[in-house]
N, C-alpha and C positions, 0 to 999 in steps of 0.2 A: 536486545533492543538497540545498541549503540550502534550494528551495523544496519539497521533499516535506516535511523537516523544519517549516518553518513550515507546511507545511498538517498535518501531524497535531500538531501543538501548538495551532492555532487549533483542530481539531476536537475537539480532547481538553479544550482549554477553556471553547468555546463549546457544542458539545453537551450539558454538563448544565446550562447556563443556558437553554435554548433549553427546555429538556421541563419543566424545573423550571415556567417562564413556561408555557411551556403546559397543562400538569398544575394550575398556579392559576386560571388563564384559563378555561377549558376544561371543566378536570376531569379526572380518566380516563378517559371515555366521550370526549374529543372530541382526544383523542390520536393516532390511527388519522389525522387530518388530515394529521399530521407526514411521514407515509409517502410523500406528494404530493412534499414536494423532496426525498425521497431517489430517486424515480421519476424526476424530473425531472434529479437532477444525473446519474442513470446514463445518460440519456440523452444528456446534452452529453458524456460523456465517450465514450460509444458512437461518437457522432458525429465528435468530435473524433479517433479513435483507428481507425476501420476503414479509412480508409488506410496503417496503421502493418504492416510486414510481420510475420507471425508467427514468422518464422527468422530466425538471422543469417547475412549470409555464411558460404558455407564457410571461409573466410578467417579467421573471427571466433573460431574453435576453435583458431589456430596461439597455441602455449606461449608464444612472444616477444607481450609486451605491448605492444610499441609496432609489431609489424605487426598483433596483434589489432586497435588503435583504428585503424590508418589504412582497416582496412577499413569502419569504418561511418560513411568518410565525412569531407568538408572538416569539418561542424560539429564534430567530436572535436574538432580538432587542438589548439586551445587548452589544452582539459585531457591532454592526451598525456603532459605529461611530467609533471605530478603525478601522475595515477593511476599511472603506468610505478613513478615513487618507491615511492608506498603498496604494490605486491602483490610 
């Protein structure tokens, strides 16, 4: 969870220095460039991500928390028993 955090703190930071820069640069007419690596990042993450199943186990529905995580897998197990704590 800590790297979704830093990536929307870095986006939420960097994003208005990046248009601001461009908006000077540029102008308003040369803005519509910007659109290029948002095109671009959807598609590493398209790529990165259509192997990813769309369901979870049936398994991943059971009430008990700590059979829910063992079902998605050896990578859980570490976080098993904190998240188990937190819900």
């Amino acid at each position: 969870m800590g790297f979704w955090m830093v990536g929307g703190e870095l986006g939420r930071t960097l994003g208005p220095l990046i248009v601001v820069t461009a908006v000077a640069r540029l102008g308003l007419q040369g803005t519509p460039w910007l659109m290029a690596f948002g095109f671009v990042a959807s598609l590493l993450v398209y790529v990165g991500l259509r192997g990813v199943p769309m369901q979870l186990p049936k398994t991943a529905t059971d009430p008990l928390p700590g059979r829910r995580c063992a079902a998605w897998g050896p990578s859980w197990y570490p976080w098993q028993r904190s998240w188990s704590c937190a819900h």
